[in-house]
C-alpha positions as a Markdown table, in Angstrom:
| # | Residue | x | y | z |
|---|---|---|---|---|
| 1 | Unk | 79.4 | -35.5 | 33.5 |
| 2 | Unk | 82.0 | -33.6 | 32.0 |
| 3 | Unk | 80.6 | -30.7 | 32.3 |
| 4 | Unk | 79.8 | -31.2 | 36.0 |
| 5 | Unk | 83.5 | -32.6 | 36.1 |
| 6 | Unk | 84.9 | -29.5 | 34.3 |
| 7 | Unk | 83.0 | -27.1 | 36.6 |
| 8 | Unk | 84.7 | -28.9 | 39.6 |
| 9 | Unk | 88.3 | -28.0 | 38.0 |
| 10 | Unk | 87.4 | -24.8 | 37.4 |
| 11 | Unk | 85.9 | -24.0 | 40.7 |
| 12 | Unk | 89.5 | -23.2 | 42.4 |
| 13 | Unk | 90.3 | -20.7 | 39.3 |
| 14 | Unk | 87.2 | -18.9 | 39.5 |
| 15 | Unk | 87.5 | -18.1 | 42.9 |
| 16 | Unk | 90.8 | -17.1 | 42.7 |
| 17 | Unk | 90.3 | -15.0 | 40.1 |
| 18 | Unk | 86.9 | -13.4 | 41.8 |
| 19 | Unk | 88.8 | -13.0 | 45.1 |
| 20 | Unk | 91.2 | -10.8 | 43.1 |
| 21 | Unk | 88.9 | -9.0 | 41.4 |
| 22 | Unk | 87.1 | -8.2 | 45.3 |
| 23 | Unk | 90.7 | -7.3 | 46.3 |
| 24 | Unk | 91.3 | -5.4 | 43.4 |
| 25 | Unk | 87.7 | -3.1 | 44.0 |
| 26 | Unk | 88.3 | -2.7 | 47.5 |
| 27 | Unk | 91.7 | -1.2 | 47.3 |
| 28 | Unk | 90.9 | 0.6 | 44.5 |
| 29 | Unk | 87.9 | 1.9 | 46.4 |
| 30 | Unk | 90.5 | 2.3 | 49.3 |
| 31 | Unk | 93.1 | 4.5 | 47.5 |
| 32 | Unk | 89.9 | 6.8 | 45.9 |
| 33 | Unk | 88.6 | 7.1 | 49.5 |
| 34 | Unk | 92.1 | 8.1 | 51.0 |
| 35 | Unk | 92.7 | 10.6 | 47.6 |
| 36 | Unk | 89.2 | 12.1 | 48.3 |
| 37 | Unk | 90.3 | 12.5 | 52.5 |
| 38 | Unk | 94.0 | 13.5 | 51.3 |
| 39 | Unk | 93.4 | 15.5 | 48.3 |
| 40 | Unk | 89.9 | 16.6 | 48.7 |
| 41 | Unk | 89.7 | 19.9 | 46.1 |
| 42 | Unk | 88.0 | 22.6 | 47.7 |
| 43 | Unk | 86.6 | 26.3 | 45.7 |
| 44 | Unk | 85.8 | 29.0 | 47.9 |
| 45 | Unk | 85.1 | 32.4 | 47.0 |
| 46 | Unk | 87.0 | 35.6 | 48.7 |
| 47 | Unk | 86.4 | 39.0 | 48.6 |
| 48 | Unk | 89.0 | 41.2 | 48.3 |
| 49 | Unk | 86.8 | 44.4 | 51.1 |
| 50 | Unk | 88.0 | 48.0 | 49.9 |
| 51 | Unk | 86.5 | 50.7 | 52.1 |
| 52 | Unk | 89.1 | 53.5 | 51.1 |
| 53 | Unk | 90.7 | 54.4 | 47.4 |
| 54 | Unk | 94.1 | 52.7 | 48.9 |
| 55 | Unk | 92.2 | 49.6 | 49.8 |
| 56 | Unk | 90.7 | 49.9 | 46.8 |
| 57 | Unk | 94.2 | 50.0 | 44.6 |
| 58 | Unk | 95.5 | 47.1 | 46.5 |
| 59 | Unk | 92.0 | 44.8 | 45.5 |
| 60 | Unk | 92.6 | 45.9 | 41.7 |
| 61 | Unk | 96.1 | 44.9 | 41.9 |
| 62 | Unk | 95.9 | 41.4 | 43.6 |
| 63 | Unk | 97.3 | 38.8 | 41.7 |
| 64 | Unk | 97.2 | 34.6 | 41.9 |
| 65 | Unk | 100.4 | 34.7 | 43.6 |
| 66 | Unk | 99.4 | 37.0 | 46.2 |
| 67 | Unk | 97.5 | 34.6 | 47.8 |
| 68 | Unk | 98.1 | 32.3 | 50.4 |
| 69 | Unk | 95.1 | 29.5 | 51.9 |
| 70 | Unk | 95.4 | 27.8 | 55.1 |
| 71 | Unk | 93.5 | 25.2 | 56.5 |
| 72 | Unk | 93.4 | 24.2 | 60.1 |
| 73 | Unk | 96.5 | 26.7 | 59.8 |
| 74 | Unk | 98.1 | 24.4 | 58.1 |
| 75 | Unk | 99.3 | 25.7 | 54.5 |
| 76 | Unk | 97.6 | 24.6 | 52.0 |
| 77 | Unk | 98.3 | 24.0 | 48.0 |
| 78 | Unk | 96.9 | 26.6 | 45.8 |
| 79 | Unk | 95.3 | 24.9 | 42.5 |
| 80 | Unk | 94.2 | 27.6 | 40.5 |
| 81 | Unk | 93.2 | 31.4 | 41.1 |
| 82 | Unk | 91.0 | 33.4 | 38.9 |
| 83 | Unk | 88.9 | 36.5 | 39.0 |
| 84 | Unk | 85.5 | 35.0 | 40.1 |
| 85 | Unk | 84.2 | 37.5 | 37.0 |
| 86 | Unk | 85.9 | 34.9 | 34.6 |
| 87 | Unk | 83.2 | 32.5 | 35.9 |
| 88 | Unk | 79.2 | 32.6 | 35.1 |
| 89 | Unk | 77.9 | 33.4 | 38.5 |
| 90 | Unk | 75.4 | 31.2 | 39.4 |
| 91 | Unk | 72.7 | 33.3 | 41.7 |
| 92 | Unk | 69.6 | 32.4 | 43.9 |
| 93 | Unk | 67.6 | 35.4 | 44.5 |
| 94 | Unk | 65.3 | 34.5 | 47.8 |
| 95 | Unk | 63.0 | 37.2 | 49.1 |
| 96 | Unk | 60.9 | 36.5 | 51.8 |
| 97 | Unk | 57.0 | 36.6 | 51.2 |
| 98 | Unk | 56.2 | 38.4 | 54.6 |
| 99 | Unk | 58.3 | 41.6 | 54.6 |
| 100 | Unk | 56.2 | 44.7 | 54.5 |
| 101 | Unk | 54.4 | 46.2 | 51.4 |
| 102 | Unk | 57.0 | 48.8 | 50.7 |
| 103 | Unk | 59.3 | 46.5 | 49.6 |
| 104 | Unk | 57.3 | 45.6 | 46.6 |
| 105 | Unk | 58.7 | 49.3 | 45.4 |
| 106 | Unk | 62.1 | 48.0 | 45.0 |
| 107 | Unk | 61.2 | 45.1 | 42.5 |
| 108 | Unk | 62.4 | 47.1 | 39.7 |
| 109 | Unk | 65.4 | 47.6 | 41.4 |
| 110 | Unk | 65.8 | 43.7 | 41.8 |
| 111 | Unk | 65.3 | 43.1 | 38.5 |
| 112 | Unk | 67.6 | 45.6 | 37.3 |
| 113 | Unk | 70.3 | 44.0 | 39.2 |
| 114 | Unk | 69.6 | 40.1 | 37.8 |
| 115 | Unk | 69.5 | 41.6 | 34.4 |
| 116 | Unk | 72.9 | 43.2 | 34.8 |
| 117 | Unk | 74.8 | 39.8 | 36.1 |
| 118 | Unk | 77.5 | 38.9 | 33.6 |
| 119 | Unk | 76.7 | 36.8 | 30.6 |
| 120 | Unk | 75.6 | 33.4 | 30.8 |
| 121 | Unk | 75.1 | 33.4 | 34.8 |
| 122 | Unk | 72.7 | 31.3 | 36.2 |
| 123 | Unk | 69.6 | 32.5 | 38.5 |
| 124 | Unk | 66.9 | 31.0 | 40.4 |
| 125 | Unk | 64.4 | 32.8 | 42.0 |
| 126 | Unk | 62.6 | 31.8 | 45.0 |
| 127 | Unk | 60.1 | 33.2 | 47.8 |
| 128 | Unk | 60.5 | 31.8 | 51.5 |
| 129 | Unk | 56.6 | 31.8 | 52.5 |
| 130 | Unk | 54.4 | 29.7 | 54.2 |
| 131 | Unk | 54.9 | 25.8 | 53.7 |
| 132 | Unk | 58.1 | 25.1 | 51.4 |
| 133 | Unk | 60.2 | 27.6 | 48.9 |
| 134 | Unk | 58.5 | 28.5 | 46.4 |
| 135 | Unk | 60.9 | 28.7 | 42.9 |
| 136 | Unk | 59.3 | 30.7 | 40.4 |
| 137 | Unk | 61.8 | 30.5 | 37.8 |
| 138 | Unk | 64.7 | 27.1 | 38.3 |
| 139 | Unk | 68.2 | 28.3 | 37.3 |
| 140 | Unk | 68.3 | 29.4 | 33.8 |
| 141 | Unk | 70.5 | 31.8 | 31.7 |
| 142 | Unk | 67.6 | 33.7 | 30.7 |
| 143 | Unk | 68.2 | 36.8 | 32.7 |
| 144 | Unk | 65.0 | 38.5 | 31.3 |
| 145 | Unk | 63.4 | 35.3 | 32.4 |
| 146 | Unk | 63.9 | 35.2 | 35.6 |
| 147 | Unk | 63.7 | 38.7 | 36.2 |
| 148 | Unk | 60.2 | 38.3 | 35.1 |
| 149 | Unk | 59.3 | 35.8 | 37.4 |
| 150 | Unk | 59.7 | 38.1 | 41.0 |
| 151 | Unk | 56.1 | 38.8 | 42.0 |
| 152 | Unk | 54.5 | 41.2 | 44.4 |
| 153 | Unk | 55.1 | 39.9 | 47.9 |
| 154 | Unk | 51.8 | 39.2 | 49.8 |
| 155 | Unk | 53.0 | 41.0 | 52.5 |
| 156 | Unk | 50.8 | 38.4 | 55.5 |
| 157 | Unk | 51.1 | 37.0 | 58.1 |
| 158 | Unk | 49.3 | 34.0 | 56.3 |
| 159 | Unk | 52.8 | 34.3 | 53.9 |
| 160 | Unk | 54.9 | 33.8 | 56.5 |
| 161 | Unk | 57.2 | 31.5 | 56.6 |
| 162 | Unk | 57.8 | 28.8 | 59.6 |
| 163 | Unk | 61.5 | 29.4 | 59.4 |
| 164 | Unk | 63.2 | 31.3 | 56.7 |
| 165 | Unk | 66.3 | 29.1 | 57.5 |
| 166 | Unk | 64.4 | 25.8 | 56.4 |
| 167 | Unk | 63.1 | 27.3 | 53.2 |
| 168 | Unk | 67.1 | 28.4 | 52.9 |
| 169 | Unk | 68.3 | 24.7 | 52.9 |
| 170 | Unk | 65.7 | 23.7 | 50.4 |
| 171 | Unk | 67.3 | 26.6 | 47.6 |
| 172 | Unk | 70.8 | 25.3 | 48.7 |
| 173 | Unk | 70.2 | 21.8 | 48.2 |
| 174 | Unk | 69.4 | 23.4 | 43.8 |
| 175 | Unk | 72.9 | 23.7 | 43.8 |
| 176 | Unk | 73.7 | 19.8 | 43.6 |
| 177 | Unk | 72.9 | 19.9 | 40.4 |
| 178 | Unk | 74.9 | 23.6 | 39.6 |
| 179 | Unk | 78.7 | 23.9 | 37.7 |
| 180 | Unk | 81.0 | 24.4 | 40.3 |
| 181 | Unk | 82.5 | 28.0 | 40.8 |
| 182 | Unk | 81.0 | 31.3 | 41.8 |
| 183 | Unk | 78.4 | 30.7 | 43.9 |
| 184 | Unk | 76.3 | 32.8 | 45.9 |
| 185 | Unk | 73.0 | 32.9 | 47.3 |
| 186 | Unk | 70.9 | 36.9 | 47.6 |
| 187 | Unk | 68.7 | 36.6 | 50.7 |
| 188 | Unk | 66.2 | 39.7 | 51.3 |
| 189 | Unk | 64.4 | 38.9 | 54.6 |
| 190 | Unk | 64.2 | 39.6 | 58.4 |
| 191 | Unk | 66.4 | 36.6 | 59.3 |
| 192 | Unk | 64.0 | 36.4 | 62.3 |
| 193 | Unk | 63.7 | 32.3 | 63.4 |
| 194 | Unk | 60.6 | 32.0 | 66.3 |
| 195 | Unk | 59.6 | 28.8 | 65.4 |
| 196 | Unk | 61.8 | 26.9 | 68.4 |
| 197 | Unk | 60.3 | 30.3 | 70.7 |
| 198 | Unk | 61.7 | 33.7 | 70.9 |
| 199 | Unk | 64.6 | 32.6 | 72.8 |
| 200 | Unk | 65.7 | 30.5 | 69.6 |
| 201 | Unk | 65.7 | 33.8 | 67.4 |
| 202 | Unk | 68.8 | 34.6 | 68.9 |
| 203 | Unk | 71.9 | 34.3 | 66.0 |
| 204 | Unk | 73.5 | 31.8 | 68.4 |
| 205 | Unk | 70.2 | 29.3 | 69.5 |
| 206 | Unk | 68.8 | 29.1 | 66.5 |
| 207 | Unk | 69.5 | 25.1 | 65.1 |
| 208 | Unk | 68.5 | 26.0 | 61.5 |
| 209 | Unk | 70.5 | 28.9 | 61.0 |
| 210 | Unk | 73.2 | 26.5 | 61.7 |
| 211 | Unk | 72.3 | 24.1 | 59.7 |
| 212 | Unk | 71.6 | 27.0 | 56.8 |
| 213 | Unk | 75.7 | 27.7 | 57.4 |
| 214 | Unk | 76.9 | 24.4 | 57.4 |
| 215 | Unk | 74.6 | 23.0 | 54.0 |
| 216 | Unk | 76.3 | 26.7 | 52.5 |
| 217 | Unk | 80.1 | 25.9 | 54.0 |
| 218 | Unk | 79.8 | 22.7 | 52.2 |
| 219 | Unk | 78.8 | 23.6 | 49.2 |
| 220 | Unk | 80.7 | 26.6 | 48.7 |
| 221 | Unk | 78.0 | 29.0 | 48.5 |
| 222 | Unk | 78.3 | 32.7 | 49.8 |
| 223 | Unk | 75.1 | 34.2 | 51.2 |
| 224 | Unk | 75.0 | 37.7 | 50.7 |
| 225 | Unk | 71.7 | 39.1 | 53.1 |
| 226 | Unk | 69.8 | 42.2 | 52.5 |
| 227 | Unk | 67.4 | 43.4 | 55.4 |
| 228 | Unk | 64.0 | 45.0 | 55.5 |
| 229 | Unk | 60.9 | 44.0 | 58.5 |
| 230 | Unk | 58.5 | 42.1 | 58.1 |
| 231 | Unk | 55.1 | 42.5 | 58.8 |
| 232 | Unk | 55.3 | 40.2 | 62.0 |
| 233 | Unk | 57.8 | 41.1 | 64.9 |
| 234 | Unk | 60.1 | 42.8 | 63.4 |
| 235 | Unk | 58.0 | 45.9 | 62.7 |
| 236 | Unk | 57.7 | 47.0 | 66.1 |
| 237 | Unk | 60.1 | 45.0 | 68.5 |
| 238 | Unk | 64.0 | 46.5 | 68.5 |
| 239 | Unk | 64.5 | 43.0 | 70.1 |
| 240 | Unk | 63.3 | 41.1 | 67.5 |
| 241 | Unk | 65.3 | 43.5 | 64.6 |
| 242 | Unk | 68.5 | 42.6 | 66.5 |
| 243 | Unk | 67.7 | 39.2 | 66.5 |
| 244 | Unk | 67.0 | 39.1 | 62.9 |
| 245 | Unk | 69.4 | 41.3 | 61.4 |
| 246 | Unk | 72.2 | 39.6 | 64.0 |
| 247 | Unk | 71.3 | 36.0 | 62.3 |
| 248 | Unk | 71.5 | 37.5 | 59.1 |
| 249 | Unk | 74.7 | 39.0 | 59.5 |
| 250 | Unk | 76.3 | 35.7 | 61.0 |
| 251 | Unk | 74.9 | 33.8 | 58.0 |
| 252 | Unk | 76.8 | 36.1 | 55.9 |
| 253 | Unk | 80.0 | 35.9 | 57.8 |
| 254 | Unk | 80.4 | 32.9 | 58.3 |
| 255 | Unk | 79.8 | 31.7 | 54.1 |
| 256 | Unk | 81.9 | 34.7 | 53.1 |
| 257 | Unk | 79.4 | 36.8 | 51.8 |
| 258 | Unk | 78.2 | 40.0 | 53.1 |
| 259 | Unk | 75.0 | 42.1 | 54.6 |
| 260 | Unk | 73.3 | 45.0 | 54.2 |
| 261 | Unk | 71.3 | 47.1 | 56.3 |
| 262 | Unk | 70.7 | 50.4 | 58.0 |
| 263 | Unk | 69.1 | 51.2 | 61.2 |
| 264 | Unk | 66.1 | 49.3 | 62.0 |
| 265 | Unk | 64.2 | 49.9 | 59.2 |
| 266 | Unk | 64.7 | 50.5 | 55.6 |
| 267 | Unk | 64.1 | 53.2 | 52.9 |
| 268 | Unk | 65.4 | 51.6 | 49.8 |
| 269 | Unk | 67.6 | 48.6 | 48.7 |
| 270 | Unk | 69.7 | 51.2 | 46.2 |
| 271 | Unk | 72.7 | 51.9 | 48.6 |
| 272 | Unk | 72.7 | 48.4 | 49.0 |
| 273 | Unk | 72.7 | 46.8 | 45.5 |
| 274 | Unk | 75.3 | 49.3 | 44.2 |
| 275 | Unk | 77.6 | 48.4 | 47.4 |
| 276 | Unk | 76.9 | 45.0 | 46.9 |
| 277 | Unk | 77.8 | 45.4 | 42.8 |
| 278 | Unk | 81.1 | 47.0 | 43.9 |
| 279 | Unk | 82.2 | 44.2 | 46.2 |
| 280 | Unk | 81.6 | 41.6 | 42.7 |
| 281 | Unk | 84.5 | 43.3 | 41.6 |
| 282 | Unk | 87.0 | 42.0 | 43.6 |
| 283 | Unk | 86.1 | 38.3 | 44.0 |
| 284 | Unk | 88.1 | 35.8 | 43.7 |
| 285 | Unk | 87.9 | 31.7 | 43.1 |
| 286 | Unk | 90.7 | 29.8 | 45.0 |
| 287 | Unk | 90.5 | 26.3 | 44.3 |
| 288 | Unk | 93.5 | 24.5 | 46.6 |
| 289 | Unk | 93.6 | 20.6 | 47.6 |
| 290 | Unk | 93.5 | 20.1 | 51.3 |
| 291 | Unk | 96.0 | 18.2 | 52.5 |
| 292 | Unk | 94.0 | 17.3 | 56.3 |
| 293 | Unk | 92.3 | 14.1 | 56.7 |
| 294 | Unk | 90.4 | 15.1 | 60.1 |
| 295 | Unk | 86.7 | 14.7 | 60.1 |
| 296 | Unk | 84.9 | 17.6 | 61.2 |
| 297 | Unk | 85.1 | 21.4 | 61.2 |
| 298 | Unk | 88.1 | 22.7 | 59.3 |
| 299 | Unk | 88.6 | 26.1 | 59.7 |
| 300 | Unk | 89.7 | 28.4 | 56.4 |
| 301 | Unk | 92.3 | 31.8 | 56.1 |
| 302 | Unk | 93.4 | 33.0 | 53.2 |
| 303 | Unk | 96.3 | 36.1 | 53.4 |
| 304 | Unk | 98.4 | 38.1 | 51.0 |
| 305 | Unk | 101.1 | 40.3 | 52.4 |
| 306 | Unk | 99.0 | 43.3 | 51.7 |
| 307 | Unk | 97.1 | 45.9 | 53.9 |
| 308 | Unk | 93.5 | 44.2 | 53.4 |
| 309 | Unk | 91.0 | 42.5 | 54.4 |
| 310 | Unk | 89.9 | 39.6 | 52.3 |
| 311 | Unk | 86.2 | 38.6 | 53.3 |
| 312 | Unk | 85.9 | 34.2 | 52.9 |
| 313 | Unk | 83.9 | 31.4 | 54.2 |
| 314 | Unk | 84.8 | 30.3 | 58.4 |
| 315 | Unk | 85.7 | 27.1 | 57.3 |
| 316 | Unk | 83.4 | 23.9 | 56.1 |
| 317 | Unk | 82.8 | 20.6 | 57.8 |
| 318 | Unk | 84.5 | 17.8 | 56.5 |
| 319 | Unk | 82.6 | 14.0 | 56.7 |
């Protein structure tokens, strides 16, 4: 009876003191919710583009106070920036399974390149092909490793993929688990996406390529695209080699990263790894907090008061 009679007494107090615990939670959640909308930290990678030796002065001079971020052009406070070679780069090498024999020549030169990244990067390397990616070595520091692990493509249509853009997602979605910092995904395909109809291979119908942006904007990963047909469309329709290499350059674009090609065909991937090698040296991480609290698509530009073009992600969406 007492304790029946105790529990009575003590009812009033315990629900005080769990109503002010709920209160308690659901500010605190509050306030972590409104810091996350008000203060939301954001790293994206820029590229400081040289094309002449006066450009090329002005990238190896930049400094952290050069820079300047807006967001939604609204100004924007500036963290931390570093030299994205003071970071391990962490890498996804994705080469498309269909692309036509001859580029199974330039596997040494692939390797070459994952074996020269700086110490202690990360790699993953993946083939787009029929069904789902196909990751032949997770990320590792183990250069050797996963230099090992590129194959000989099959070079079929059986290998082809249903959408490289899919396959795309599914190697983004590796980077949940991946240090923040300098990120960037090494794309070698066609960038050609039938699998809606033709008419959705062009840059600005296909869904998935948008998608592909948007999962890459979000997670602060720059695609850099190299180009070469495959053994389908785009090794005798001009249409369907503008289609392709047109998606692959918007993908590029609009992640900040960059892409190669040359024509409508390819020889080798040389001119295009040591270009590619050049533009690593004049990245750089700029982590700001965004001060906006809009939902949606907010749009990036970064500027220094020098004569050059500095190459960054569009923008991201914010949910």
């Amino acid at each position: 009876m007492k304790i029946f009679r105790r529990a009575i007494h003590q009812t009033p107090r315990l629900l005080i003191g769990l109503l002010a615990a709920v209160l308690f939670v659901s500010t605190a959640e509050g306030q972590n919710k409104q810091n996350s909308q008000n203060g939301q930290e954001k790293t994206i990678l820029v590229t400081a583009v040289a094309h002449n030796e006066h450009t090329t002065s002005i990238a190896k001079r930049l400094q952290p106070s050069d820079f300047a971020v807006l967001e939604n052009k609204r100004t924007q406070r500036i963290v931390s920036v570093k030299r994205a070679e003071e970071e391990p780069m962490i890498l996804s090498v994705l080469v498309q399974d269909d692309l036509v024999g001859r580029v199974n020549n330039e596997l040494r030169e692939i390797k070459d390149f994952i074996r020269d990244l700086p110490a202690d990067s990360r790699v993953m390397v993946g083939y787009i092909t029929s069904g789902t990616l196909q990751v032949r070595q997770d990320f590792t520091t183990d250069k050797n490793l996963a230099a090992d692990s590129l194959r000989v493509l099959l070079s079929s249509n059986a290998s082809s993929p249903f959408n490289p853009y899919i396959e795309v997602i599914e190697a983004l979605k590796r980077f949940d688990l991946q240090p923040k910092g300098w990120r960037m995904i090494l794309l070698i395909s066609d960038g050609l996406d039938t699998s809606h109809g033709f008419s959705s291979a062009n840059p600005y119908f296909s869904i998935d390529l948008d998608r592909a942006i948007v999962e890459a904007q979000i997670r602060s990963v720059s695609v850099f695209t190299m180009y070469a047909p495959s053994v389908g469309l785009t090794s005798f329709s001009r249409h369907a080699v503008n289609y392709g290499q047109g998606a692959l350059l918007r993908l590029a674009n609009e992640t900040g990263g960059d892409s190669f090609f040359s024509g409508t065909d390819f020889v080798t991937f040389h001119p295009y790894f040591h270009e590619y090698a050049e533009l690593l040296k004049y990245q750089w991480l700029i982590t700001y907090r965004s001060n906006n609290t809009a939902k949606g698509f907010r749009r990036i530009d970064v500027t220094t008061d020098f004569d050059i073009h500095l190459h960054h992600a569009a923008g991201y969406v914010a949910k």
